[in-house]
C-alpha positions in Angstrom: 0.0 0.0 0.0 1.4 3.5 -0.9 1.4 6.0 2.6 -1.1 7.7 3.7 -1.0 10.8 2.3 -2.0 9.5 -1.1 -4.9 7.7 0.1 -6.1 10.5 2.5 -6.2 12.9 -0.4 -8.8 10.8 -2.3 -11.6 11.9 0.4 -11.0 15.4 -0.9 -11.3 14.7 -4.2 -13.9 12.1 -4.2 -16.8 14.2 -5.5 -14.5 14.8 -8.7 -15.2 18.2 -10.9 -16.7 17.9 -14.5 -15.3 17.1 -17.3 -15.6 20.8 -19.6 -16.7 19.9 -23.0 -17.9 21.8 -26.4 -21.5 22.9 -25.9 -23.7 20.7 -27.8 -27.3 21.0 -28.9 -28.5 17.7 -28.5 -26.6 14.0 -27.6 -27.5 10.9 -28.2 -27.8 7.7 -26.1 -24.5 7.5 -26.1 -22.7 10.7 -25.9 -21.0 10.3 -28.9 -20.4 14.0 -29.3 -19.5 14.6 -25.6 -15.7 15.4 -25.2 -14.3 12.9 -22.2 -10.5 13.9 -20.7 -8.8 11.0 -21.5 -9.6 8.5 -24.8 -12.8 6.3 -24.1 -12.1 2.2 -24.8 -15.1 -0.3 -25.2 -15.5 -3.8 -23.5 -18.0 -6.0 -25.0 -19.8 -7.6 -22.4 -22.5 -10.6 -22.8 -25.0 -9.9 -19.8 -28.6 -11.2 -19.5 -28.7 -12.6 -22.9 -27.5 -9.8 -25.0 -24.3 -8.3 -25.8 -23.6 -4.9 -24.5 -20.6 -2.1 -24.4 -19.1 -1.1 -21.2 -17.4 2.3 -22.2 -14.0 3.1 -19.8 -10.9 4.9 -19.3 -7.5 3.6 -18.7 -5.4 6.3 -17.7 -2.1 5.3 -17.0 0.4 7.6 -15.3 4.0 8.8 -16.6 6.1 7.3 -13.3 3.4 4.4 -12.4 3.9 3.5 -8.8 2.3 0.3 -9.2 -0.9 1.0 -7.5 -4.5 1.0 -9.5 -7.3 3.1 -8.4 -10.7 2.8 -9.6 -13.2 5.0 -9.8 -17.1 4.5 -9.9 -19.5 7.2 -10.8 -22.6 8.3 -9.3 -26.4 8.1 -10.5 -27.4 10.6 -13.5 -23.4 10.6 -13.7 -20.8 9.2 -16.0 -17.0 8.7 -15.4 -16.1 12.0 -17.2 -17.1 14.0 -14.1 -13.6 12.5 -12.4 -11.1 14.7 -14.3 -9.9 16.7 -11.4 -9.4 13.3 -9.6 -7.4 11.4 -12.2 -5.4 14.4 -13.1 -4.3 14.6 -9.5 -4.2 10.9 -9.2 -1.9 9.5 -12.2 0.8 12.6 -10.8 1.0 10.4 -7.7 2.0 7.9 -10.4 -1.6 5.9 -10.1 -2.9 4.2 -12.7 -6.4 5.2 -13.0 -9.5 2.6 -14.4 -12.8 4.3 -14.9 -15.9 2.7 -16.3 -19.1 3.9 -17.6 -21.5 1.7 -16.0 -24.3 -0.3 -18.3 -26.9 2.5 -18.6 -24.8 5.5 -18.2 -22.5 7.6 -19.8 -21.4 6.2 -23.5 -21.9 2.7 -22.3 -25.1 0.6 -24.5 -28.5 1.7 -22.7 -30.7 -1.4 -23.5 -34.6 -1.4 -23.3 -34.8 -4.2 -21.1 -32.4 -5.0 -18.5 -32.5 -6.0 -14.5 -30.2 -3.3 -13.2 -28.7 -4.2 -9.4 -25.3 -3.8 -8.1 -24.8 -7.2 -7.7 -24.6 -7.0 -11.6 -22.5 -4.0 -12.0 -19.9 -5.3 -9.8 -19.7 -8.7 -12.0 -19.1 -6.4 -14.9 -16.9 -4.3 -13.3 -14.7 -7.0 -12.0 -14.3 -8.2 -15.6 -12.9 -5.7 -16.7 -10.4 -5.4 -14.3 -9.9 -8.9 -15.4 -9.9 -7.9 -19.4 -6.8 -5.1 -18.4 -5.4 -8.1 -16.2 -5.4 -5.5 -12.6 -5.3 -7.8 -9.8 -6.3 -5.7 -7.1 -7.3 -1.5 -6.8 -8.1 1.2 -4.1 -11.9 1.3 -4.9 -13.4 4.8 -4.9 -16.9 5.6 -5.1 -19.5 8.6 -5.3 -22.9 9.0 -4.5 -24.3 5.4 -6.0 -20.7 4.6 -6.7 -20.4 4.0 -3.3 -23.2 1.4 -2.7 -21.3 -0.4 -5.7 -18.2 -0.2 -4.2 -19.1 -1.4 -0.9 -21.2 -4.3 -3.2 -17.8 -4.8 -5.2 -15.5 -5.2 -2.1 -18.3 -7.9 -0.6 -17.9 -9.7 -3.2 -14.8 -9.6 -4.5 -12.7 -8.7 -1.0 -9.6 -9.7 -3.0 -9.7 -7.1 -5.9 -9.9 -4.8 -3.3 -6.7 -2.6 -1.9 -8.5 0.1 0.0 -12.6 1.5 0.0 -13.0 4.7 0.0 -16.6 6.5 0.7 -18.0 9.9 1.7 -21.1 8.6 4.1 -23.3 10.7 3.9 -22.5 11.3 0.1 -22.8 15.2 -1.1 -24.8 16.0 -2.7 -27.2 13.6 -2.7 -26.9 12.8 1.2 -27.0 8.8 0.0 -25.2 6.5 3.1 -24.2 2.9 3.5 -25.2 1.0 6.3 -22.1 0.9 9.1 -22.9 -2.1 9.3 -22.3 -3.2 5.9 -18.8 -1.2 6.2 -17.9 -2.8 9.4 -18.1 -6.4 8.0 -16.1 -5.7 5.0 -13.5 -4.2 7.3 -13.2 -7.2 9.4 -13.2 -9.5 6.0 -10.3 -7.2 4.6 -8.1 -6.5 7.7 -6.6 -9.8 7.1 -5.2 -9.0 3.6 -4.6 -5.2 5.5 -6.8 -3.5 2.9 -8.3 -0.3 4.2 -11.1 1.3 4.7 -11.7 5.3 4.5 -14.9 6.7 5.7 -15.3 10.6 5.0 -17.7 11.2 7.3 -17.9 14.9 7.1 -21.6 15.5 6.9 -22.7 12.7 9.2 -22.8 14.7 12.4 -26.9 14.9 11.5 -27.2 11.2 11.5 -25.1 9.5 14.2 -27.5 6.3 12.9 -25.3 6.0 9.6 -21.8 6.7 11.4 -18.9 3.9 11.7 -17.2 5.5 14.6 -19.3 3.4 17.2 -17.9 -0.2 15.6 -14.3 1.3 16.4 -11.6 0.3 17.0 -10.8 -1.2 13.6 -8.1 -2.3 13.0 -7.7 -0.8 9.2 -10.5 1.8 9.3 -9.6 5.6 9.2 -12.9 7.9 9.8 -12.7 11.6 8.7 -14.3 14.0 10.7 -14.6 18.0 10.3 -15.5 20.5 12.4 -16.7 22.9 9.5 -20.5 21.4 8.6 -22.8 20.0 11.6 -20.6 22.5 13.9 -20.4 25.8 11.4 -16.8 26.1 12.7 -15.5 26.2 9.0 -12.6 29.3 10.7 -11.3 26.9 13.1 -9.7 25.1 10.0 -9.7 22.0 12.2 -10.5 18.0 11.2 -9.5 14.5 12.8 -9.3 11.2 12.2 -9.8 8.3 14.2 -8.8 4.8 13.7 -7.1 2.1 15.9 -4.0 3.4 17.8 -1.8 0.9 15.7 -3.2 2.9 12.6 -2.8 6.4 14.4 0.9 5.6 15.2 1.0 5.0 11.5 -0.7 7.9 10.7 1.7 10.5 12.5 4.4 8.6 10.7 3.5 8.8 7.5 1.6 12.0 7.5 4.1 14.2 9.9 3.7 16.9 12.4 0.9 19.3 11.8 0.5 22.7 13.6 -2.9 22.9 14.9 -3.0 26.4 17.1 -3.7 25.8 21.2 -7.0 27.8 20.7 -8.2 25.7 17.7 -7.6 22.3 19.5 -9.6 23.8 23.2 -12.2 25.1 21.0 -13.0 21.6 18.8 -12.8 19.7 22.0 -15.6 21.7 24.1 -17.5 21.2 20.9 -17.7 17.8 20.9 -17.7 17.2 24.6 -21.1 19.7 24.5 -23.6 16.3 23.5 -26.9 18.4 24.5 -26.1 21.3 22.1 -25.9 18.5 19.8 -29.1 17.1 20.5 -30.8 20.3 20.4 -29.1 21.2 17.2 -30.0 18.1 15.4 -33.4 19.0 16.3 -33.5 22.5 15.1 -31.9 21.3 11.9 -34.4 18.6 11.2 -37.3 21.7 11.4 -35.2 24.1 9.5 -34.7 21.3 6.6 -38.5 20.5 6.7 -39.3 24.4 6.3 -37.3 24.5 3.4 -37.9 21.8 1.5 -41.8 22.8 1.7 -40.3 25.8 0.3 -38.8 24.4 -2.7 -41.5 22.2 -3.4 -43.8 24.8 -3.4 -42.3 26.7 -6.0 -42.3 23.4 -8.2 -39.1 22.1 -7.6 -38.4 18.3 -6.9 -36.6 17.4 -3.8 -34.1 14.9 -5.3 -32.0 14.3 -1.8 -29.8 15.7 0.8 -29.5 15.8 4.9 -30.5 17.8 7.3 -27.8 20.4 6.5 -28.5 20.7 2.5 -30.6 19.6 0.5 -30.4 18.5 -3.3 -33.4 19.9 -5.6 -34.2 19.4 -9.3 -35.5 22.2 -11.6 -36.4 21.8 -15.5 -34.3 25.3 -15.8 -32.0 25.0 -12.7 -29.1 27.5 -14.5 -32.0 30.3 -15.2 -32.7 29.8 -11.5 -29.2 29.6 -9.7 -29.0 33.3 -11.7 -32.4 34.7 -10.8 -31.5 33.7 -6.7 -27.9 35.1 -7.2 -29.5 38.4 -8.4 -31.6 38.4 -5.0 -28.6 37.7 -3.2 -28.8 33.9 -2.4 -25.8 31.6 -3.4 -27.0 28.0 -4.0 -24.3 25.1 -5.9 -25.1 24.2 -9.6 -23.6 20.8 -11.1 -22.0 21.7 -14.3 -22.2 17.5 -15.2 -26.2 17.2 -13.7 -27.8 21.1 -15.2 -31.0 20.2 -13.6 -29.6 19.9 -10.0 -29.2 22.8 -7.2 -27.9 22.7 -3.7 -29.7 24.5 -1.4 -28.2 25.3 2.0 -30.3 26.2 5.4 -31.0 30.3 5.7 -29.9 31.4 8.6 -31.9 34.4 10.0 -35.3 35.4 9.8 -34.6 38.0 7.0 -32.8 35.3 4.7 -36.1 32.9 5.0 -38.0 35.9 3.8 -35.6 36.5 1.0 -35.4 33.1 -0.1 -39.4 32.6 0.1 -39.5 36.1 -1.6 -37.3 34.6 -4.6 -39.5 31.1 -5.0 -42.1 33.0 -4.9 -41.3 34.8 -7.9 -40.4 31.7 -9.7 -43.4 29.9 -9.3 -45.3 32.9 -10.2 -43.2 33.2 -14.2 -42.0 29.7 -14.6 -43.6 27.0 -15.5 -41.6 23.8 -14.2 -41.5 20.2 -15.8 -41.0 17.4 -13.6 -38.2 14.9 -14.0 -38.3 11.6 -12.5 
């Protein structure tokens, strides 16, 4: 396994950034006109009685260090959307697989076809078996993740190191810990990793790993910037097994964390009924808003109870009419439908943003999309 920091730097970069192509009137089924980073190679695949295309990358890096990572997209995603991550990947000398999953991206899209992960982790191991790569670090976003985690159940062997955000942004998706924790176990014996970003799951202690520690090859990621608002302190942690800590410090090096920042993170998390009470608030907050975005004809596609993820037949003609009243929401250059909405924060911003959807609803019609 390569150190640390290499691995570590895969949470960061595990939402990807979008691949920029040529604007384009129209595609078709297969995004034949849609510019990807790196060339796109086909693997013919015979699955449920037909013969289908599995589009992928193969990126392999200038100084290869030996290690393979693949990556697996999300839902209404394709592998394009990993640029960022490859480009910042193969310069740690990785060689980088990424597949277009049956269904998505400028893989075949057949009429009739039982879609579970179960299946797409068959095809996926194949073709790690067609490009003859023995074992990767397995990286996944959003639904990418549930494969991974159904990849590395079944195929514990292929499998270097997971890698998950849980909860996902920005569809707030999670895999059961419970799921997690039995890989881990399975895997420790081969000493493959697990890495759990778990920077949004503050809101739902339910879906966190931290209560099965100590693990023996689990690192969780924690920050203090979300479910705390203390994005100034610039302060995170990690926790794992004090064999894996002691490994950490080594690999990773001394890090200045100021006296003030360290007192401050701890009283945070020592303060359980602020916690309580905040989850609480939250939940009412989110429930207020997304009665909000609703009402104004927008469909609620996900999120947690510190975002939420909305769909909108003209999202980019909204993100522009709510910056022009002052309200910043995330657009997703590879999903133009989607917006991330944030929780207001006083009175006067609830007004403003209710103001705003007000005024949609009012001029735009909206079409739904499933």
């Amino acid at each position: 396994m390569r150190v640390f920091t290499s691995l570590l730097a895969l949470c960061a970069l595990a939402l990807g950034n979008p691949a920029m192509a040529a604007e384009k009137p129209a595609f078709d089924a297969r995004l034949s006109d849609y510019d990807y980073p790196h060339p796109v190679h086909t693997l013919k695949l015979d699955s449920q009685r037909q013969t289908l295309e599995m589009a992928y990358m193969d990126v392999r890096p200038e100084q290869p260090n030996g290690d393979t990572v693949l990556l697996l997209h999300g839902k209404n995603f394709s592998g394009a959307y990993w640029q960022t991550t490859i480009e910042r990947l193969t310069e740690e000398g990785y060689r980088v697989v990424v597949p277009d999953q049956i269904g998505f991206g400028k893989s075949s899209k057949p009429e009739h076809f039982q879609y579970s992960f179960q299946t797409l982790a068959d095809h996926t191991r194949t073709l790690l078996d067609t490009l003859e790569v023995d074992s990767a670090t397995v990286v996944g976003h959003s639904m990418g993740g549930m494969l991974a985690t159904r990849f590395t159940l079944m195929f514990p062997e292929r499998s270097d190191a997971l890698v998950l955000v849980n909860p996902n942004n920005p569809d707030g998706r999670a895999v059961d810990p419970a799921h997690l924790a039995a890989w881990a176990r399975d895997a420790a014996e081969a000493d493959h990793w697990l890495i759990v970003d778990e920077a949004f799951a503050d809101v739902r202690p339910d879906i966190s790993l931290v209560p099965a520690l100590p693990l023996a090859n689990v690192i969780v990621l924690r920050s203090f910037g979300k479910f705390h608002g203390l994005a100034g302190l610039r302060l995170g942690f990690a926790l794992a097994a004090p064999r894996m800590v002691r490994r950490l410090e080594a690999d990773l090096g001394p890090w200045a964390v100021s006296g003030p920042a360290q007192d401050i993170g701890a009283r945070a998390l020592a303060d359980h009924a602020w916690a309580t009470a905040e989850r609480a608030r939250l939940t009412g907050h989110m429930t207020c808003l997304r009665g909000l975005l609703t009402g104004a004809g927008l469909d609620i596609v996900g999120g947690t109870d510190l975002f939420v993820l909305a769909e909108h037949a003209d999202a980019l003609a909204l993100y522009d009419h709510l910056a022009g009243a002052g309200i910043l929401v995330r657009r997703f250059q590879a999903n133009p439908h989607w917006l991330r909405f944030g929780l207001p924060g006083p009175e006067s911003h609830w007004g403003r943003l209710e103001s705003a959807l007000a005024a949609v609803a009012e001029t735009r019609p909206v079409s739904r999309h499933g």
